[in-house]
Structures are given as structure tokens and as C-alpha cells.
C-alpha positions as CSV (number, residue, x, y, z in Angstrom):
1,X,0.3,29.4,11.9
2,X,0.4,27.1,9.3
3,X,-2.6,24.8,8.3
4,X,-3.5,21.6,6.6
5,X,-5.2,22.0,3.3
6,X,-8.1,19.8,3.0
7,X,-8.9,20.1,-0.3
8,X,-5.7,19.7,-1.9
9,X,-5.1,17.1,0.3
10,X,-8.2,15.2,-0.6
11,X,-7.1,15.9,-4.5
12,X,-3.8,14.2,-3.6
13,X,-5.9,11.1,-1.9
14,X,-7.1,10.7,-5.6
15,X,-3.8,9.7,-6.9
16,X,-3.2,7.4,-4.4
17,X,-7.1,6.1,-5.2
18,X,-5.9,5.2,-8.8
19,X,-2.8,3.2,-7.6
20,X,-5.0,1.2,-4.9
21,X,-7.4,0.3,-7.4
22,X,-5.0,-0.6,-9.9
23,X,-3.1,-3.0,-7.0
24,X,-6.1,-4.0,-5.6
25,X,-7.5,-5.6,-8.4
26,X,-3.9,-6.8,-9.7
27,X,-3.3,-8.7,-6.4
28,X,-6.8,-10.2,-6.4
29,X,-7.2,-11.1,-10.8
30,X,-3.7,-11.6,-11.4
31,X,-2.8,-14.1,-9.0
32,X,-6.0,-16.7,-10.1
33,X,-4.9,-15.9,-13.9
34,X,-1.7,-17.5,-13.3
35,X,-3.1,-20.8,-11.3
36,X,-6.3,-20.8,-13.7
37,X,-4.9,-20.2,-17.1
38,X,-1.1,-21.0,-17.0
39,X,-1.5,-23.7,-14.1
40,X,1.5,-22.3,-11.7
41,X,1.6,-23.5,-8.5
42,X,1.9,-21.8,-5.5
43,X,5.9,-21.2,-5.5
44,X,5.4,-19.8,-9.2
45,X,2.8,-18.1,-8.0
46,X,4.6,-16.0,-4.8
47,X,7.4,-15.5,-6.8
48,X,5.6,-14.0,-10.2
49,X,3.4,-11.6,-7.4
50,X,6.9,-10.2,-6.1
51,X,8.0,-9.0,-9.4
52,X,5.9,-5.5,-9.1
53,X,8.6,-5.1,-6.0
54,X,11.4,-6.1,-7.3
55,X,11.1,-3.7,-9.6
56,X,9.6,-1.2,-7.2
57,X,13.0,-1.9,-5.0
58,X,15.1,-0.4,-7.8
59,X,12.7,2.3,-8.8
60,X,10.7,3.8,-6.4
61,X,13.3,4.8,-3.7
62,X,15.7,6.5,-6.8
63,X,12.9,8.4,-8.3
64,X,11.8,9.7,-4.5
65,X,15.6,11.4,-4.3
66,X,15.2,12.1,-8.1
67,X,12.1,13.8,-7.4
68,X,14.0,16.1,-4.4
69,X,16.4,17.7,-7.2
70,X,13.9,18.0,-10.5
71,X,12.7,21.6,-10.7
72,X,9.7,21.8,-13.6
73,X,7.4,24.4,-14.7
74,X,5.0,21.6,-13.2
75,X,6.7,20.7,-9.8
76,X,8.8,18.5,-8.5
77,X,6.3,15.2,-8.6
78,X,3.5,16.1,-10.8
79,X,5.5,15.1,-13.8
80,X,6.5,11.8,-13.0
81,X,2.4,11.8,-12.5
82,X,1.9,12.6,-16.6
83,X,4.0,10.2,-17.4
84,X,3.4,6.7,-15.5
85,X,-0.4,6.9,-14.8
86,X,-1.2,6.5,-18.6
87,X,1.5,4.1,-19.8
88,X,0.3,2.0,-16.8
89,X,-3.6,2.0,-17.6
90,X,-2.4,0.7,-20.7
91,X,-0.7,-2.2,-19.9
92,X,-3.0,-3.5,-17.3
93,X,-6.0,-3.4,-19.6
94,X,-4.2,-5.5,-21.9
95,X,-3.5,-8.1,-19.3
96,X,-6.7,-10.2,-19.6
97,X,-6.6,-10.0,-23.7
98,X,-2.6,-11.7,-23.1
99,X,-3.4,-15.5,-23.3
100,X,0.4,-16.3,-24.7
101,X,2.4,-16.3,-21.3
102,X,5.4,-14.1,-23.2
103,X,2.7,-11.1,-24.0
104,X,1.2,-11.5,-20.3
105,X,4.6,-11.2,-18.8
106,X,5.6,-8.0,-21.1
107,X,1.6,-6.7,-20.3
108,X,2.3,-7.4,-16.4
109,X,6.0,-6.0,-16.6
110,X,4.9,-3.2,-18.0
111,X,2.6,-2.0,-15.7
112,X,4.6,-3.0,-12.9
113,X,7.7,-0.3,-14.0
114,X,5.3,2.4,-15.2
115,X,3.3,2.2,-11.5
116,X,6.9,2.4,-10.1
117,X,7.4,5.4,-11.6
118,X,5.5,7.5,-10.0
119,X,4.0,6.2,-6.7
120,X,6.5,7.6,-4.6
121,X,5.9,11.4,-6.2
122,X,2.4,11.1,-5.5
123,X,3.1,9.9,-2.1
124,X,5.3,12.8,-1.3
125,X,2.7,15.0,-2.4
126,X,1.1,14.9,1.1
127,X,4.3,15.7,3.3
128,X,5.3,18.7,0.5
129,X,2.1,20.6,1.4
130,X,1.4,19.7,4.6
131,X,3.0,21.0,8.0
132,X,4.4,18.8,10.9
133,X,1.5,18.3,13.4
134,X,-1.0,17.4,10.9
135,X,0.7,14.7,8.6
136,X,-1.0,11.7,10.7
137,X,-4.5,13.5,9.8
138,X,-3.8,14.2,6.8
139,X,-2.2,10.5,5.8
140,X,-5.2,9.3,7.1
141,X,-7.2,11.1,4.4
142,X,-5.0,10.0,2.0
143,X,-5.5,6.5,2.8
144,X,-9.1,6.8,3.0
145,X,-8.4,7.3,-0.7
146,X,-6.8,4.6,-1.3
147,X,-9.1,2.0,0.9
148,X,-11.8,3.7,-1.0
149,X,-10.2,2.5,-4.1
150,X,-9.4,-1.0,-2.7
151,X,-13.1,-1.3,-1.8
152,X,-14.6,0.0,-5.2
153,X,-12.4,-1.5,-7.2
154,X,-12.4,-5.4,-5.5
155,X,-16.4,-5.0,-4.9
156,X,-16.6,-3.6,-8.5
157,X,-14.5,-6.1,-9.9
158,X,-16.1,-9.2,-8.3
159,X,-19.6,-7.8,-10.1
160,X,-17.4,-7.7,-13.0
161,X,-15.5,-10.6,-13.5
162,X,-18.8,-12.5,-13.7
163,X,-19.7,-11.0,-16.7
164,X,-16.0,-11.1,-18.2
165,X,-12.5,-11.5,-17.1
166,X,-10.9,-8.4,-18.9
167,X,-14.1,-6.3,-17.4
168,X,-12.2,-5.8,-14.1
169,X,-8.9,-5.2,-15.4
170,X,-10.7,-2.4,-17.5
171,X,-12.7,-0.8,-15.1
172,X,-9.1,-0.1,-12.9
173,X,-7.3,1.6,-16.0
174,X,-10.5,3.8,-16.0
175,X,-10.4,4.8,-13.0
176,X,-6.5,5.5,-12.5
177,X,-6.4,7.5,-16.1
178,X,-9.4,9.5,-13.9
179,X,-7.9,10.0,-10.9
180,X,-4.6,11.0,-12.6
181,X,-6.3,13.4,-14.7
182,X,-7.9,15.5,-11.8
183,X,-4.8,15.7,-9.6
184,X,-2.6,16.8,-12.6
185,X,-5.8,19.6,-13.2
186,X,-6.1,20.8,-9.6
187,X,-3.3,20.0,-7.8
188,X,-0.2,22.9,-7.8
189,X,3.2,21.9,-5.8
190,X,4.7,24.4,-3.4
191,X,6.3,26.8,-5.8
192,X,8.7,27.9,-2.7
193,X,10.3,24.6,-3.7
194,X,11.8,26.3,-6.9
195,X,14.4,28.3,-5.2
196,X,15.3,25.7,-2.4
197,X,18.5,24.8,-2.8
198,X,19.5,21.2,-0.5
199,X,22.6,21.4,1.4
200,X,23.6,18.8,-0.4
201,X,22.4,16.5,-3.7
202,X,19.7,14.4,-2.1
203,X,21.3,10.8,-2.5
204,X,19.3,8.1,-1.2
205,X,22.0,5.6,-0.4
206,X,24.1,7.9,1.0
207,X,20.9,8.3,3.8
208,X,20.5,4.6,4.1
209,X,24.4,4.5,5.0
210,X,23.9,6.8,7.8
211,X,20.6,4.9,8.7
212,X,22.6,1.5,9.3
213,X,25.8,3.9,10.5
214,X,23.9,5.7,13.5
215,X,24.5,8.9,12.2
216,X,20.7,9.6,12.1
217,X,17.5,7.9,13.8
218,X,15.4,5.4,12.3
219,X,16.8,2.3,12.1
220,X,14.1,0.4,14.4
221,X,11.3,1.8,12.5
222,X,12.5,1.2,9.3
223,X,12.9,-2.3,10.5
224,X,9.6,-2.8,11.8
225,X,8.3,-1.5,8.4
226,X,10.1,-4.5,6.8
227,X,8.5,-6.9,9.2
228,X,5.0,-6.3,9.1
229,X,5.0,-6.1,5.4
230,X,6.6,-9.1,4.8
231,X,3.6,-10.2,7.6
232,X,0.9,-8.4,5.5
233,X,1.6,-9.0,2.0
234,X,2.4,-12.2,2.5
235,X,-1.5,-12.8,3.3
236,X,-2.3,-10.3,0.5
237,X,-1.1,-12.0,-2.5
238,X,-2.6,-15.0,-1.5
239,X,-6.0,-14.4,0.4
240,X,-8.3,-15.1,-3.1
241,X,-6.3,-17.9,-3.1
242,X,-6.7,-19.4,0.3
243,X,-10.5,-18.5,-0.3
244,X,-11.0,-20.5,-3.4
245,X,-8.3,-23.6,-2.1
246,X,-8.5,-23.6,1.8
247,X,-12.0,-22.5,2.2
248,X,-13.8,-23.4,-0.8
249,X,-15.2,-20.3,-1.6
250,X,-16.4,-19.3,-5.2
251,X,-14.1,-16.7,-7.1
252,X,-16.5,-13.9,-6.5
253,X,-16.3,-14.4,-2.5
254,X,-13.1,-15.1,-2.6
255,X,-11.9,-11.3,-4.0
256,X,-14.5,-10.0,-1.5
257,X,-11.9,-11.0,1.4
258,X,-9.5,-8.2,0.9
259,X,-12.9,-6.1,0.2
260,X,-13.2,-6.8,4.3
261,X,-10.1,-5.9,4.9
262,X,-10.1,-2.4,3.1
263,X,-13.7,-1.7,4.2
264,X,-12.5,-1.6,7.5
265,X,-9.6,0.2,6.5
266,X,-11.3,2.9,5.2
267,X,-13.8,3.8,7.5
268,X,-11.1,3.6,10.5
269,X,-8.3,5.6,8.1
270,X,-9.2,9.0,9.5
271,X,-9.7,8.5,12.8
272,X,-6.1,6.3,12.8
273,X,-5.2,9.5,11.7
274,X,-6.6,11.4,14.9
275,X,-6.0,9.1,17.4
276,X,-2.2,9.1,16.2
277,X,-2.0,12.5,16.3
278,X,-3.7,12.4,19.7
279,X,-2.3,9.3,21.7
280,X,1.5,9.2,19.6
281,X,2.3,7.3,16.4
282,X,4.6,5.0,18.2
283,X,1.4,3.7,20.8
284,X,-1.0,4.1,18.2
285,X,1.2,1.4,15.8
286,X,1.7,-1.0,18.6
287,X,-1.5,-1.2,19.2
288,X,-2.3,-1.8,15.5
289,X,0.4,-4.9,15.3
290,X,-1.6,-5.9,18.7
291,X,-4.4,-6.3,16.6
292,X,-3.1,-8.2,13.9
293,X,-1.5,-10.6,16.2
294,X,-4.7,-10.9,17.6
295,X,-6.5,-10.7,14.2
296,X,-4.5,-13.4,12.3
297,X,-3.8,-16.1,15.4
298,X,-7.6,-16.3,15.5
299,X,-7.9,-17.2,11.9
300,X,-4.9,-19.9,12.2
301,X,-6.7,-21.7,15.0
302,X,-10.6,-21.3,14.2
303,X,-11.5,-24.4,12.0
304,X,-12.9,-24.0,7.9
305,X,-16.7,-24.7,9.1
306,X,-16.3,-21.5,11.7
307,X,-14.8,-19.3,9.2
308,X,-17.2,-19.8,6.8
309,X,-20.1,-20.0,8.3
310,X,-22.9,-17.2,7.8
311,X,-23.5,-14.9,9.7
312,X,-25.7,-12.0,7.9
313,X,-26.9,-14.0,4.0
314,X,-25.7,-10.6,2.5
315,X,-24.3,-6.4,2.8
316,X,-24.2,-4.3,0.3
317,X,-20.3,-4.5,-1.0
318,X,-19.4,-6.9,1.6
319,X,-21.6,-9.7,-0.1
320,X,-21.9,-12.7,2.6
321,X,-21.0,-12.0,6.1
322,X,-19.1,-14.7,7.8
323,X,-16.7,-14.9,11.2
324,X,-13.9,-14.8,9.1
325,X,-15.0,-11.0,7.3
326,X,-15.8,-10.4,10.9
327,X,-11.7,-11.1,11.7
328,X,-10.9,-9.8,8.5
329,X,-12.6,-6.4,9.2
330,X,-10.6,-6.2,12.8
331,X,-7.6,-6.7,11.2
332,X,-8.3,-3.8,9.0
333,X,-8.7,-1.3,12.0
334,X,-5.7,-3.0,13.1
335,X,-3.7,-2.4,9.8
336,X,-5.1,1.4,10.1
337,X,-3.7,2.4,12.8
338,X,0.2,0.8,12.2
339,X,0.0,2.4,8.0
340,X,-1.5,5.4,8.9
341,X,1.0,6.8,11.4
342,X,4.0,5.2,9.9
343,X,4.8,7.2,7.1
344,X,4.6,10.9,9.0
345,X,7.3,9.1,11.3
346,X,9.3,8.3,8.5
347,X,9.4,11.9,6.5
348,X,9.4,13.5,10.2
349,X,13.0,12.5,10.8
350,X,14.5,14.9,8.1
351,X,13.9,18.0,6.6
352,X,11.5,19.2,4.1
353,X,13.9,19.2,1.2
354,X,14.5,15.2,1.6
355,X,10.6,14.0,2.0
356,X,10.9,12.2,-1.8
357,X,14.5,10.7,-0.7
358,X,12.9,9.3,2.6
359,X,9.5,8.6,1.2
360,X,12.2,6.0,-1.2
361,X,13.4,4.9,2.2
362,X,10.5,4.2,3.8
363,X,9.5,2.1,0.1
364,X,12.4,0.7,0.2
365,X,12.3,-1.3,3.2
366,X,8.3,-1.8,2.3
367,X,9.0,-3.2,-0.8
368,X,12.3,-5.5,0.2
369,X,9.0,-6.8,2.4
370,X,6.8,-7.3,-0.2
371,X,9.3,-9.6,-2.3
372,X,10.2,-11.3,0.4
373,X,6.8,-11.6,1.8
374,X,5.1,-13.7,-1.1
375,X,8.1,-15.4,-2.0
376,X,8.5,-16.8,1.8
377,X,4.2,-17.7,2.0
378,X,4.6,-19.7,-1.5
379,X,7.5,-22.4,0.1
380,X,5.4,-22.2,3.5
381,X,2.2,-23.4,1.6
382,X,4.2,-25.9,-0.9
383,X,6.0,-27.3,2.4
384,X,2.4,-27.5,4.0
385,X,1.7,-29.8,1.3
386,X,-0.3,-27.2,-0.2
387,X,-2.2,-26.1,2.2
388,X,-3.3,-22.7,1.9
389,X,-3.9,-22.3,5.6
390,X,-0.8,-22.3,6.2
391,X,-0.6,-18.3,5.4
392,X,-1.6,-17.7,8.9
393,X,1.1,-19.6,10.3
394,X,3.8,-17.0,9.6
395,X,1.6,-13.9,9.9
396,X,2.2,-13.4,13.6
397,X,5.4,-14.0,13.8
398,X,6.7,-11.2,11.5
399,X,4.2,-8.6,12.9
400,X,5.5,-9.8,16.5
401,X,9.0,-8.9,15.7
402,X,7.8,-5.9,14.1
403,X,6.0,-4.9,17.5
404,X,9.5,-5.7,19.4
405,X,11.2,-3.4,17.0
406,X,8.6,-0.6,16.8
407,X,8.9,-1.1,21.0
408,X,11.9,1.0,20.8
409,X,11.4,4.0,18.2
410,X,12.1,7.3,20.0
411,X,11.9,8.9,17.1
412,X,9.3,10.1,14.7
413,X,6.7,11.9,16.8
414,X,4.7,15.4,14.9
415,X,6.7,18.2,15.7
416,X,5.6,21.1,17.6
417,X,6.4,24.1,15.1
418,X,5.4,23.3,11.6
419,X,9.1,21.9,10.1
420,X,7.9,22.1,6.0
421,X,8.6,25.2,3.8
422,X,5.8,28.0,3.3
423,X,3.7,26.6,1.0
424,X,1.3,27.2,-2.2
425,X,-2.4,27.8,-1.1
426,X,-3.9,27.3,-4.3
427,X,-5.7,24.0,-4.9
């Protein structure tokens, strides 16, 4: 019987770690950069934040099917690893020193490509090395990585920022050079991979024709991936920023809003993990969009004197408790439980030899989201006459189309007998 392996899974959670730091702290910095220093407005705004996934639409899903076919003394992923953690470090360090907009776009494009690169590899790490029935668990201990990340680097950063702008932006090229560093060390890819040959060339448009054809399951999960993105980072992109302009709060509280969110994330990412693997994906998820319905409509009604008043003067990372981190922090549970469990559905619909091609799938319908997401919140909050508040409007709509969607999915569920290749022990 095959098993999970926890330590090179929790290796794996590292380079996932360095792109949530990175991202974290982008969404947070980046988005008060532009309003502060380059006076955008809010349109401007949502549509700079949605550059990352435009280009992540035309790169990430590619370089997952690219990833299927490369054969390398190092693996199929690790190298796309060694080359797009570094180059991206770079660039984002040098986005604070870029006060010329020209130099801060080619700073910001720049890392936006590089983290393209290889984000799907190091996503389809986990899948490669890990067998059917424990992919839930084990995504969960990935993203406990990542929420980890989210919640040093936006706690970090908010220390940070007081004593300079660039120190953030530094500290999260640090720390993804680091956490590239010791997967590339101890991390080794199935080597069974080597001599697999596919049936045939992994193409990942060919699979999104059969996806829209219905010559293979999917389609209403991949739908209700697009939803509740577009729902979720939507709010993401500009939560500092309905902090600081709805709300009133100082910069520093502000970036400690998403800190709420991934707080909660990351102490509820593992047991997501079990309970999916325990109760079903598919009832696990809709119970997670339940939440966020819950979550966000509760935010959209309660007034700015309600949300912001305190409840506990101060938490370690958390800062300032108020009913709004309270609702924040729910909605993090909530967001555990649908991104935990929705990626092992995803890679469980095919066969081992096409988890980079559908870990591009499942980023390409994320990503569509994520441009559409911001885009769509900047013209709600311009048509709101600039009111920031208005993010919560939209929220529950999208995840509640996302819930009627994910209402169908038959698909999806861990499979009984282990369905990935024997696999490489070593760590």
C-alpha cells in the first residue's frame, strides 16, 4: 500500500510558502503604491492588479503541459523551480526603489512572468508524489505552507513598512530565494517518471476542448472554480484598500485584514484537509462557499462603527481585534475548506501522466477569475461613487453561483486504489 510522504510533502509546502509570501505582500504593498505614489484610481487600480493573471493565463496552464513532457536529470518541475524563483526575488525587491512609473511597471512585469513560470510545477509537485486517497491531506499541508507565508509575510510586513517601504518588499525576496533553495536541495521527483511515456503529447487545449465537448468530466467544477475566484480575489486586491478608504483604518491595520483571513486559513488548512477526505470534497466545498456567503453578506450589511469597533486592544500578529477580523477569520475557515479539496478533484479526473496539464487547467479557469475579479470590483466601486464598500456587494453573488455549480459535480472524489505511478521515497 502506497503512502503519503510527510516530509517531502512538507518540503514541497515550502515552495508554495515562497509564492504566498511573495503574493501576499504584492497584493497588500503594491496596490497602496499605485493610489499613494502614482495617484490611480480605483479602475487603474483593478486593472494594474490583474496584470500578474493575465500573464499567468498565457503561462501557467502551458508550462503545466510543458512540464508533463520535459524529462531532466533534475525532474520534470524542479527546473522550472531554478529558474523563476530567483529572477522573481529580483524584480520584486526592486519595486519599492522604482519611483519612475516605466521602471515600476518593467519591476512589477517582471516578477509577474518569472512567478508564472513556475507556480504550476511546484504545485504539481504534490499530486506527482502523492497517491489518490491522501491528496486532500496532503493539499492541506501544502496550504498550511502557503497561509503560513500569507501570515508571516503580511504580519511581518506591516512591522516593516513602518520603518520603510522597500523593507517589506525585501523581506519576501528573502524568503522565496529561501524556500526555493531548500526544495531544490531536498526535494527529488519520482524518477519512475523518466520512462513514462503518455499515450499521447500532453496538450492542454486539446483537454479544455474535451472539457467544453463532454468527452471527459469536469466542466461544473471548473466552472465553479471561476466563480468563486472572481468572488475572492475580487475582495483580495482591494481589502487594504477598503481598510484605509471605507473604514478609516491606518495602513498598518489595514494589511493586517488579509493577515485575518490567512490566520484562519492556516490553522483550519489541515483539518479541511481531513474533513475532505472524511465527509467528500464536493460537501466539504459547499459548505465552505456556505460560509463565505455567510461571511461576506454580514460584512455588506453591518455598519463602519460595528466593524471597527474593538473587541480585544491587541493579539500577537493579529494586532487589534475587531468584529470585522472576527468575520474575516470565518471566512478563512470558510475559504479552507472550498481551496483545500478543490485541487485533488481537479488532478483526480485524469491520470498521473497529465497532473501538470490539469494543474494548467485548474489555473487556468483560476486565473481567467482573478483578471476578471479585480477588473469587475474596480467599475463596481467607481460606479458606487467610490465607495469601497461596495466590494461586498458582488462577493456573494459569484460564490452563490459557484455553490449552484459545485451542486452538481459527480466527479472528483479520492479514489479507492492509489491511481499515481510508484514513486521515489527519498526526501
Amino acid at each position: 500500500m502506497q503512502r503519503m510522504n510527510w516530509g517531502k510533502t512538507f518540503v514541497i509546502g515550502l515552495g508554495f510558502f515562497g509564492v504566498s509570501v511573495l503574493w501576499s505582500l504584492y497584493n497588500t504593498y503594491v496596490p497602496l503604491l499605485l493610489d499613494q505614489r502614482f495617484g490611480m484610481d480605483s479602475v487603474m487600480v483593478g486593472f494594474f492588479m490583474s496584470l500578474d493573471n493575465i500573464a499567468a493565463l498565457f503561462i501557467q496552464p502551458p508550462v503545466g503541459a510543458l512540464s508533463d513532457r520535459l524529462r531532466t536529470p533534475l525532474g520534470r518541475r524542479l527546473p522550472f523551480i531554478l529558474i523563476g524563483a530567483p529572477i522573481a526575488a529580483i524584480a520584486f525587491g526592486l519595486i519599492p526603489l522604482a519611483n519612475a512609473l516605466p521602471l515600476f511597471v518593467a519591476c512589477t512585469v517582471t516578477t509577474i512572468l518569472s512567478m508564472a513560470f513556475w507556480r504550476t510545477p511546484v504545485v504539481a509537485l504534490m499530486p506527482d508524489v502523492t497517491p489518490s486517497r491522501y491528496r486532500s491531506q496532503a493539499n492541506g499541508i501544502i496550504n498550511f505552507m502557503g497561509g503560513l507565508g500569507v501570515v508571516i509575510g503580511t504580519s511581518v510586513g506591516s512591522m516593516l513598512v513602518k520603518q520603510n517601504e522597500a523593507y517589506p518588499f525585501w523581506f519576501g525576496s528573502a524568503l522565496v530565494l529561501l524556500a526555493a533553495v531548500l526544495v531544490l536541495i531536498f526535494v527529488k521527483e519520482p524518477k519512475v517518471y523518466d520512462d513514462a511515456v503518455p499515450t499521447e503529447r500532453p496538450n492542454l487545449w486539446a483537454k479544455l476542448g474535451e472539457l467544453f465537448s463532454g468527452k471527459m468530466p469536469g466542466l461544473r467544477i471548473f466552472l465553479a472554480i471561476l466563480f468563486w475566484f472572481i468572488a475572492y480575489n475580487a475582495i483580495e486586491a482591494f481589502l487594504s484598500l477598503y481598510g484605509v478608504n471605507h473604514l478609516g483604518l491606518s495602513t498598518s491595520e489595514a494589511g493586517k485584514l488579509i493577515t485575518s483571513v490567512s490566520f484562519a486559513f492556516l490553522i483550519f488548512a489541515i483539518p479541511a484537509g481531513y474533513i475532505g477526505g472524511r465527509f467528500g470534497r464536493r460537501n466539504t466545498i459547499l459548505t465552505g462557499l456556505t460560509i463565505m456567503i455567510a461571511a461576506t453578506l454580514s460584512i455588506f450589511f453591518m455598519g463602519k462603527e460595528t466593524l471597527t469597533s474593538t473587541v480585544i486592544p491587541s493579539l500577537p500578529i493579529l494586532g487589534r481585534i475587531m468584529p470585522l477580523t472576527l468575520v474575516l477569520m470565518l471566512a478563512g475557515i470558510g475559504w479552507s475548506l472550498i481551496n483545500i479539496n478543490s485541487l485533488p478533484m481537479v488532478v483526480d479526473l485524469t491520470e498521473p501522466i497529465y497532473i501538470g496539464t490539469f494543474t494548467g487547467l485548474y489555473y487556468l479557469f483560476s486565473t481567467l477569475a482573478a483578471i476578471i475579479g479585480p477588473n469587475l470590483n474596480g467599475w463596481i466601486v467607481k460606479l458606487a461613487g467610490n465607495d469601497y464598500g461596495a466590494i461586498m456587494f458582488a462577493a456573494p453573488i459569484f460564490f452563490t453561483i459557484a455553490l449552484i455549480s459545485m451542486a452538481g459535480v459527480k466527479a472528483g472524489e479520492a479514489h479507492q486504489e492509489a491511481n499515481i505511478l510508484p514513486q521515489d521515497t527519498g526526501k
